[in-house]
VOGU-3710 file (C-alpha; in Angstrom, 3 decimals, decimal comma):
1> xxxxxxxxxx> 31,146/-36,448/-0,893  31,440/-32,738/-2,647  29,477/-30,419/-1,005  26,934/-29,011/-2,851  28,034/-24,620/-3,735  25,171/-22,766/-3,051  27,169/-19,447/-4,537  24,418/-17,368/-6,651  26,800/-17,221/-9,607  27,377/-21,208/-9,786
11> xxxxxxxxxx> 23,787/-21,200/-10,473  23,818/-18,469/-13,021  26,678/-19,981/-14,945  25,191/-23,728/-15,131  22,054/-21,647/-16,912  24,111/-20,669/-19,634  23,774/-21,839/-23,091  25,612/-25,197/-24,231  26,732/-22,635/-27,422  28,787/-20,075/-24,987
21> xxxxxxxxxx> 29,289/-18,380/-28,548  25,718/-17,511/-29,168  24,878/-13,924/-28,335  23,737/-13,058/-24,296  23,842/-9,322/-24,599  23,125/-6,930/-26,925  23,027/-3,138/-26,603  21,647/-0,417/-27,717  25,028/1,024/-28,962  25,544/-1,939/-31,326
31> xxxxxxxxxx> 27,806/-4,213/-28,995  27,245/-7,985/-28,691  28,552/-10,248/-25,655  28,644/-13,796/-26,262  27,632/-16,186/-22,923  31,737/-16,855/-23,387  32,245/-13,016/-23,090  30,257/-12,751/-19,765  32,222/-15,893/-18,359  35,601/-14,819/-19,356
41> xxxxxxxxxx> 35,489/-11,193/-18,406  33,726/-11,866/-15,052  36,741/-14,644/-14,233  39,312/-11,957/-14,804  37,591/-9,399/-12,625  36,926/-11,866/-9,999  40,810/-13,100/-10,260  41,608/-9,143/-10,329  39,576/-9,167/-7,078  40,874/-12,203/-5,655
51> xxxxxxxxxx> 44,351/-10,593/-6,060  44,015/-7,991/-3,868  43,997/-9,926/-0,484  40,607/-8,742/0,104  39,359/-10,541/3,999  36,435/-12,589/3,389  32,851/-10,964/3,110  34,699/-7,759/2,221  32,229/-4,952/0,706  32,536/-4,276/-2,927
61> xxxxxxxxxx> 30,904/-0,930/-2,926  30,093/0,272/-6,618  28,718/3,651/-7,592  28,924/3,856/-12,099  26,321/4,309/-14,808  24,763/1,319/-16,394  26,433/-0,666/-18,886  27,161/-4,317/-19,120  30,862/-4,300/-18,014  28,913/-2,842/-14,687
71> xxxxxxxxxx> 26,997/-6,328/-14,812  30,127/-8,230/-14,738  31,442/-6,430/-11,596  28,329/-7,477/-10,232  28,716/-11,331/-11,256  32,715/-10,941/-10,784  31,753/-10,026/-7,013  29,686/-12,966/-6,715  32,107/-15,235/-8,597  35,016/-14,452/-6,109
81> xxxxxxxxxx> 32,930/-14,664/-2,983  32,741/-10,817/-2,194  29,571/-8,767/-1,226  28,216/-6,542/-3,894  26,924/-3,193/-2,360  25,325/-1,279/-5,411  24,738/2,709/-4,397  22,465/4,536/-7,063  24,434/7,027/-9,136  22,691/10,075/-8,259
91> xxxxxxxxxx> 23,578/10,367/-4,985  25,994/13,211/-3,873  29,004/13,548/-1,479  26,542/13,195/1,856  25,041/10,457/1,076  27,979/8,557/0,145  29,920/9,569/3,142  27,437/7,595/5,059  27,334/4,358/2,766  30,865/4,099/2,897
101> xxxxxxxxxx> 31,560/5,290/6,740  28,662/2,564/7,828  29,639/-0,612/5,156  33,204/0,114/5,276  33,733/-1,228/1,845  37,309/-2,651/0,634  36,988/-1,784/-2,855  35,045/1,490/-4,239  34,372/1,470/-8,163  33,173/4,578/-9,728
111> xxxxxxxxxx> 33,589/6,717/-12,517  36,050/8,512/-13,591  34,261/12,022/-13,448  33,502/11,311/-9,535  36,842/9,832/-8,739  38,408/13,782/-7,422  35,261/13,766/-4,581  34,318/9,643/-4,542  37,990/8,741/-4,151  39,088/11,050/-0,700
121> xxxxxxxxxx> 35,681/9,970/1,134  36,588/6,202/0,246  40,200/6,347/1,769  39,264/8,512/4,799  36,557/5,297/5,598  39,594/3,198/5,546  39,147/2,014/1,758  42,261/0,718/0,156  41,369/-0,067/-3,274  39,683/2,734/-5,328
131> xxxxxxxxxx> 38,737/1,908/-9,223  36,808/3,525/-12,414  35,301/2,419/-14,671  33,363/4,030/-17,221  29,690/3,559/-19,647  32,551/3,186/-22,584  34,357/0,162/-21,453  37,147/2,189/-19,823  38,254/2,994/-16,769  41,184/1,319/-14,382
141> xxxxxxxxxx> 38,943/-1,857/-12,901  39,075/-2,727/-16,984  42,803/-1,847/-17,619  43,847/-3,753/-14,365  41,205/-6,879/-15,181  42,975/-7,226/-18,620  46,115/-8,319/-17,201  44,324/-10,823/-15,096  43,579/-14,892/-16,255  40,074/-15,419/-17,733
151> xxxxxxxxxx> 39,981/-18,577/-15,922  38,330/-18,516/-12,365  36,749/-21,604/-9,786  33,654/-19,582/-8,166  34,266/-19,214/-4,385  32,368/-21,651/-2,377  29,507/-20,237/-0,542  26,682/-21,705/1,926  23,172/-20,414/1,353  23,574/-18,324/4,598
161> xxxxxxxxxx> 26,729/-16,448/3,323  26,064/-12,828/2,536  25,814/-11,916/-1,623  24,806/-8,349/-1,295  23,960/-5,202/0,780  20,989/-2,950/-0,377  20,567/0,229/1,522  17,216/1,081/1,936  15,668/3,146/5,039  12,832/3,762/7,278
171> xxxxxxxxxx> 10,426/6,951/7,706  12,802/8,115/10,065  16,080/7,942/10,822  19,445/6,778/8,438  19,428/4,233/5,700  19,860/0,873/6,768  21,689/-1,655/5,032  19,852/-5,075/4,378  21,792/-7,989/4,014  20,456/-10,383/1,390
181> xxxxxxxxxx> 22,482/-14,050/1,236  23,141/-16,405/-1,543  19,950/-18,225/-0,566  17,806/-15,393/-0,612  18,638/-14,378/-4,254  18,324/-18,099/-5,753  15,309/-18,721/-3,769  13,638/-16,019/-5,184  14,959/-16,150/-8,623  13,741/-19,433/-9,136
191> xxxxxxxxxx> 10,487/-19,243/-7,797  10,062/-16,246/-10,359  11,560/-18,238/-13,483  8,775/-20,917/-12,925  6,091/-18,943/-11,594  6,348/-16,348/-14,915  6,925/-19,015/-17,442  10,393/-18,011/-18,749  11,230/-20,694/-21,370  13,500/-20,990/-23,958
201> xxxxxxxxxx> 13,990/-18,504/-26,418  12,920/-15,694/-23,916  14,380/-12,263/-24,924  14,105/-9,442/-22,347  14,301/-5,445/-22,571  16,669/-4,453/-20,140  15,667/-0,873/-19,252  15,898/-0,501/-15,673  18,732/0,733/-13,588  21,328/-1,816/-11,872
211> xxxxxxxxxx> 21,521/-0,355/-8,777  17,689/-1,374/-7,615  16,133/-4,466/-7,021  13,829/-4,446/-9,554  17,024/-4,502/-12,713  19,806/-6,234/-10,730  17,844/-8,800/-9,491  14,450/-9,115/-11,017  14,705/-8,340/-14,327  18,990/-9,618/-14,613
221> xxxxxxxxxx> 18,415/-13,175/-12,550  15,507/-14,340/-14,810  17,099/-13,952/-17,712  20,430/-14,758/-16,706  19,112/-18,220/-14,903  16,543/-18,759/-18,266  19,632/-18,475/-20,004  18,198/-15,590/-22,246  19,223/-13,071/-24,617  19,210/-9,203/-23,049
231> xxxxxxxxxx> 18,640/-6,328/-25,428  20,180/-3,730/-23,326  19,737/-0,256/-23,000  21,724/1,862/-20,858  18,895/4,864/-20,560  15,421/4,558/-21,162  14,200/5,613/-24,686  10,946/5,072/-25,609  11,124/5,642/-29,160  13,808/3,181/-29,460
241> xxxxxxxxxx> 12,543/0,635/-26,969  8,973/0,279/-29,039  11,064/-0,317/-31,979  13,293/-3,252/-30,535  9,504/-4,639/-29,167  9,108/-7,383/-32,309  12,384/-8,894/-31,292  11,577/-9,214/-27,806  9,284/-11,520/-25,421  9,363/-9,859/-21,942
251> xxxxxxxxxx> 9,680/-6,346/-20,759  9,401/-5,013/-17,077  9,468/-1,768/-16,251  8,373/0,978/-13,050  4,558/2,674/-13,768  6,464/5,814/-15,007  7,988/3,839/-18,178  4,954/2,491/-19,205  3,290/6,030/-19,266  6,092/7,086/-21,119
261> xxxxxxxxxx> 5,667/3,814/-23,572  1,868/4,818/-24,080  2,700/8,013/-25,346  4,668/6,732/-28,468  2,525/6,479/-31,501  4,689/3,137/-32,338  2,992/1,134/-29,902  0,481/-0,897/-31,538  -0,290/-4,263/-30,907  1,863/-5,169/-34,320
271> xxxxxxxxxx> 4,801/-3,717/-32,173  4,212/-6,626/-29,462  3,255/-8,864/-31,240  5,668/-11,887/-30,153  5,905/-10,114/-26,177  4,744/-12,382/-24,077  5,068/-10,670/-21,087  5,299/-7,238/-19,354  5,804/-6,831/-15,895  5,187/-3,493/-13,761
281> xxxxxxxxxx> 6,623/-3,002/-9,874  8,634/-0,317/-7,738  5,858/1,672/-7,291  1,795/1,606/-7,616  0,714/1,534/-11,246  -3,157/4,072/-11,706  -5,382/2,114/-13,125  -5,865/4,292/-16,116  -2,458/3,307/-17,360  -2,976/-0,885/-17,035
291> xxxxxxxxxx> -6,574/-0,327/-18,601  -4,923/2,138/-21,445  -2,336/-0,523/-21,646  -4,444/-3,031/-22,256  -6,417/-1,541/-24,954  -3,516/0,008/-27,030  -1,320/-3,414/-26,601  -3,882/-6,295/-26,011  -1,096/-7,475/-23,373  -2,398/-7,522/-19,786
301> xxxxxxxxxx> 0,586/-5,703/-17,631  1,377/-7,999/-14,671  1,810/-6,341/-11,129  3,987/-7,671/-8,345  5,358/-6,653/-4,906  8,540/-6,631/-3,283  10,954/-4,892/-1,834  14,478/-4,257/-0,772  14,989/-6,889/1,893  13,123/-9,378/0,318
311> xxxxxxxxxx> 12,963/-8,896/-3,458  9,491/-10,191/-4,642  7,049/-11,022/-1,896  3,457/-11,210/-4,593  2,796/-11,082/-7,700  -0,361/-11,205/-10,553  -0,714/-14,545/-12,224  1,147/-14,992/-15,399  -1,109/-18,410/-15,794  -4,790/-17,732/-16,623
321> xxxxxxxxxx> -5,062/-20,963/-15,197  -4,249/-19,600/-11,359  -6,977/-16,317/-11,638  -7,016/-13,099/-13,776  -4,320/-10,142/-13,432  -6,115/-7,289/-11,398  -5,232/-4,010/-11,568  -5,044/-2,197/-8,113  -4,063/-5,551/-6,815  -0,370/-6,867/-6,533
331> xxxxxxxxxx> -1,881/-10,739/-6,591  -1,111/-13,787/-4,618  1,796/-14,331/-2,095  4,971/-16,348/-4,138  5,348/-19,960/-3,715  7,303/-20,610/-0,232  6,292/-16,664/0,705  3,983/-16,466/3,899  2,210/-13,473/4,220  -0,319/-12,186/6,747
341> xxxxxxxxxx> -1,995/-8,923/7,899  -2,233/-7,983/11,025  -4,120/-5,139/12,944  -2,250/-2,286/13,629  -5,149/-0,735/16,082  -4,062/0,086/19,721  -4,705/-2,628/22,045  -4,936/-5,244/19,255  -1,538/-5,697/17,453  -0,554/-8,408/16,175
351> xxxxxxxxxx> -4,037/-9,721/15,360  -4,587/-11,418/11,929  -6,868/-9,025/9,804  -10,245/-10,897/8,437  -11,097/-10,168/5,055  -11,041/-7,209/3,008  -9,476/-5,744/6,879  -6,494/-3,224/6,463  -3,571/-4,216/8,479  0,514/-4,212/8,336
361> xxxxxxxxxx> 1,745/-6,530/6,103  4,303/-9,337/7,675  6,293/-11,481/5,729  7,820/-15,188/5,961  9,980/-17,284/3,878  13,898/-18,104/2,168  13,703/-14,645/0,323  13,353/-12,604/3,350  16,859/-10,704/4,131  19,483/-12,080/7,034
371> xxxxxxxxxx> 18,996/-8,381/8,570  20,523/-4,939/8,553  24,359/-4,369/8,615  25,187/-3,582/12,060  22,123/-3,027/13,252  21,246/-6,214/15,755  18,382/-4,241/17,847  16,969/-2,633/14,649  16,799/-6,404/13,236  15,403/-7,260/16,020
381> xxxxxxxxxx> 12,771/-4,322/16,210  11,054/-5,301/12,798  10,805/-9,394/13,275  7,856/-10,945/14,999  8,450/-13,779/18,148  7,616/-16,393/14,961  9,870/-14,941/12,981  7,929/-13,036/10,101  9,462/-9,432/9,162  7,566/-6,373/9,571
391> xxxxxxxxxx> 7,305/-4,469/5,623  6,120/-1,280/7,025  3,368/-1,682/4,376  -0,136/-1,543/5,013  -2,472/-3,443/2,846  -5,660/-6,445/2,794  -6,655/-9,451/1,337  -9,760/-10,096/-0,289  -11,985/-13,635/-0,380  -10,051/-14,509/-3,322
401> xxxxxxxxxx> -6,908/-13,956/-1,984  -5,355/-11,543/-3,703  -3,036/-8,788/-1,803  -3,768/-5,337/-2,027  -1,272/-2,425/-0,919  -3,371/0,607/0,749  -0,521/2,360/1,390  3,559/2,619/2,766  4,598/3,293/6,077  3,472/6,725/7,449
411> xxxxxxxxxx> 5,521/8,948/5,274  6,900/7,147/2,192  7,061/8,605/-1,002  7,376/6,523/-3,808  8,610/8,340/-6,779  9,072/6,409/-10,107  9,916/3,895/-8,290  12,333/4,963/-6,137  11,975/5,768/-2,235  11,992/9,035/-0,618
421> xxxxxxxxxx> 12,250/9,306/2,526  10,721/12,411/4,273  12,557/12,484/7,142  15,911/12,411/5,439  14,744/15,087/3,592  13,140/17,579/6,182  16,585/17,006/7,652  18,656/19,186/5,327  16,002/21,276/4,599  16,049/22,055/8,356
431> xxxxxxxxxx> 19,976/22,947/8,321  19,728/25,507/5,549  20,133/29,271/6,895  17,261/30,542/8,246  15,040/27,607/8,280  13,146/26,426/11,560  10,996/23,633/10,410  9,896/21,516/7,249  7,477/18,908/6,603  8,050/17,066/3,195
441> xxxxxxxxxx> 4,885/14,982/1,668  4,235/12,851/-1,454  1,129/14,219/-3,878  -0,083/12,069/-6,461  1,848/12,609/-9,882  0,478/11,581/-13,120  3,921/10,400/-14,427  5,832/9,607/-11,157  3,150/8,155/-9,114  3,472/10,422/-6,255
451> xxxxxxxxxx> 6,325/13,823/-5,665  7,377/15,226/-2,723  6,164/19,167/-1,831  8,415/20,612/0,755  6,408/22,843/3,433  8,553/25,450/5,614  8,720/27,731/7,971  11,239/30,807/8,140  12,730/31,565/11,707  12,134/34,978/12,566
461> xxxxxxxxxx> 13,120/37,772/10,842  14,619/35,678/8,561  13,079/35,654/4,386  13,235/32,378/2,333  13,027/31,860/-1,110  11,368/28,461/-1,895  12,963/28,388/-5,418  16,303/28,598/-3,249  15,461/26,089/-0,900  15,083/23,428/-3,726
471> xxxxxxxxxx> 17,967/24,285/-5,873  20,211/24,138/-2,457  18,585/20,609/-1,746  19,968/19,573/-5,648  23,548/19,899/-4,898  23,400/17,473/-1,562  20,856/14,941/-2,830  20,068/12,470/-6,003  17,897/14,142/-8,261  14,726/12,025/-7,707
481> xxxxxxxxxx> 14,395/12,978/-3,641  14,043/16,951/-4,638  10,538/18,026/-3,395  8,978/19,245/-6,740  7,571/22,394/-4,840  8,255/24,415/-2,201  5,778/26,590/0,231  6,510/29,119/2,727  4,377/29,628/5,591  3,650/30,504/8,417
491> xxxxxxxxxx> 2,894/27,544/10,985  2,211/23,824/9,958  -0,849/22,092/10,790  -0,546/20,101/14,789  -2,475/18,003/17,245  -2,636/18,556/20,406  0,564/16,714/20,875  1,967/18,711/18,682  3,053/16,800/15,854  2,018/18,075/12,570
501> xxxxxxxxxx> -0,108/16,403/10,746  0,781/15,607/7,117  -2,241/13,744/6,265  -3,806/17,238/6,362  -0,924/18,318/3,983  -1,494/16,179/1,837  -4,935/16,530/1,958  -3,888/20,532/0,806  -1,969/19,687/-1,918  -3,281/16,562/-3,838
511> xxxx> -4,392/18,711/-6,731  -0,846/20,586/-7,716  0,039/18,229/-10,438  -3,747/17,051/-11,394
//
């Protein structure tokens, strides 16, 4: 009897259309991809893969702008049996040092303009195969690909068999690289094609990045698995994305898009008229914007929780039927997702929270990640005895049931939608000239949701510029983890342990972007 292939991509490919011809992709440059398109080029990238003797579970590390030839890459990887390790294209040289020192990756894609820098720090990590490829459908991955058969049978894989590695980190510390498996992705795409209501004839708005979660997995899976039409846009433009809204049914996006959205005259509720759902995560969404959405639109915006190594944990109902969507809340636990609270008070951890009680959040089920790469005792560190994994997020229940995040782990900053990490942060701020300590919080930010402001301290006799401190930070780190201001002082708020105490920082300086 033939084993059943539990590979991610068999699944996406027996979701495709019966007419391969009709039209899976189309972009905001004018370019159509047929379902045909998508299984032909991904065959020839996964035979251009197979080709290179690659060992098995090699690390297909891939660092290029959004477009839809970056897609295939990502389904080629899965085709051929390879793990896809997506980095997010605004990091800089330091950064990737470390994500390719620590996944020792065989191949390295990028583009062409970061090939002189990208290229030397992949084959000093031991990297033999180094490729571009480029927004325009050009690079070398392409030109070698096209010599390549567009016929391909899709590696056999067991649902336990790693699929991808998503660097995420902690408050303190490095990144950490979670390993999510072929079961973990189906599981959860699945679960979210039912529990949403995709059907057929679904079209989604593809705005988000591919590098994150929320657009490789979220957004890409369900439509890929509903077998539905993407209108794809390589950067977010509002203008342009509320005129492409009457074509479309479903749209999800991070809170700082849909402010964005809101402040084009063009959406009315004749602009949504056939959307049938929109879908907000990555990051907490105010209330004013799902109430202002709701009034301009008439559409309800639908928030859900998730995260790195798990992909979505909770989410609002999309059926009336199972409760209303509440703003503030992230909704009910996913089919086949346990999730508890539990006390985090000295003397009583591990205690399940009643009601309404604010806890850490733990989390069960065949979504949850395998671990982090090469890190046993750090896996180890955030599962329970029973086997649930610690988010790091703190949050209740109410009497209804519905989840409700309070807050991240100590220090995390999410800014639209991405995570900053203090720690990693303070740390280079801390190695500049003349620096003796920093403490980096996250303020609330009307169109990010919350931005890091940098706090310092000079060493003696030495003079800082804040303005020079934060255009230092932007040639070593992605654009989004820059501390939007910068203070000098003189001494930072302690206890009497001595640790400084940021919730009185950023008690300070709440109001600087009010």
């Amino acid at each position: 009897m033939k084993k059943t292939n539990a590979n991610l991509f068999a699944a996406l490919r027996a979701a495709f259309p019966a007419d391969l011809d009709s039209i899976a992709v189309e972009t905001d440059n004018g370019l159509f991809y047929s379902w045909r398109d998508l299984d032909r080029a991904s065959a020839m990238i996964a035979n251009l893969l197979d080709a290179l003797g690659l060992e098995p579970g090699a690390r297909v590390a891939v660092q290029v702008e959004k477009s839809v030839e970056a897609m295939l890459l990502y389904l080629a990887t899965l085709r051929a049996g390879y793990v896809f390790l997506p980095l997010n294209t605004a990091y800089q040289s330091a950064e990737i040092e470390y994500f390719i020192g620590n996944a020792e990756p065989a191949v390295v894609v990028c583009t062409r303009a970061n090939a002189d820098w990208v290229g030397p720090i992949a084959q000093a990590a031991g990297t033999r195969h180094v490729f571009t490829l480029d927004d325009d459908r050009t690079g070398t991955l392409l030109e070698v690909a096209a010599q390549c058969s567009d016929r391909h049978t899709i590696a056999q894989k067991a649902e336990s068999d790693m699929a991808a590695i998503l660097y995420t980190s902690g408050t303190t510390g490095r990144s950490k690289g979670a390993m999510l498996t072929h079961g973990n992705l189906l599981s959860n795409a699945a679960v979210l094609k039912d529990y949403w209501g995709w059907t057929r004839g679904d079209v989604l708005i593809h705005t988000l990045p591919i590098f994150h979660v929320h657009g490789l997995f979220v957004a890409m899976h369900g439509a890929l698995l509903n077998g539905s039409k993407m209108l794809w846009f390589g950067k977010f433009d509002p203008k342009r994305i509320v005129a492409r809204l009457p074509e479309a049914t479903v749209f999800m996006g991070v809170p700082t898009l849909y402010v964005r959205l809101l402040a084009e005259p063009g959406l009315t509720k004749k602009a949504v008229r056939n959307m049938r759902l929109f879908v907000a995560g990555s990051a907490p969404l105010l209330i004013e914007t799902f109430n202002e959405w709701r009034e301009r639109t008439g559409h309800t915006i639908l928030e859900r929780y998730g995260m790195s190594e798990t992909a979505m944990l909770t989410s609002n109902p999309y059926n009336p039927v199972q409760g209303e969507r509440r703003g503030g809340t992230v909704g009910f636990p996913l089919p086949g997702v346990q999730l508890r609270v539990v006390s985090t008070q000295e003397g009583e951890e591990g205690r399940e929270c009643t009601t309404d009680e604010i806890g850490g959040i733990e989390v069960s089920g065949p979504n949850v990640f395998a671990g982090y790469w090469r890190m046993p005792e750090k896996t180890r560190e955030e599962f329970t005895h029973d086997g649930f994994f610690k988010t790091g997020d703190v949050g209740k229940i109410d009497g209804l049931g519905y989840v409700t995040i309070v807050g991240r782990s100590k220090d995390l900053i999410i800014s639209g939608g991405y995570n900053v990490y203090p720690a990693e942060i303070e740390g280079y701020i801390n190695d500049l000239p003349g620096v003796a300590e920093s403490a980096v919080v996250g303020v609330p930010h009307a169109d990010f949701g919350e931005v890091g402001v940098a706090i310092v301290i000079a060493k003696a006799g030495a003079a800082l510029d804040a303005d020079a401190i934060v255009a230092a930070l932007k040639s070593k780190l992605a654009n989004f983890k820059i501390p939007k201001r910068c203070f000098v002082v003189s001494e930072l708020p302690r206890n009497t342990m001595g640790k400084v105490q940021k919730a009185l920082l950023r008690e300070q300086h709440k109001g600087l972007f009010a």
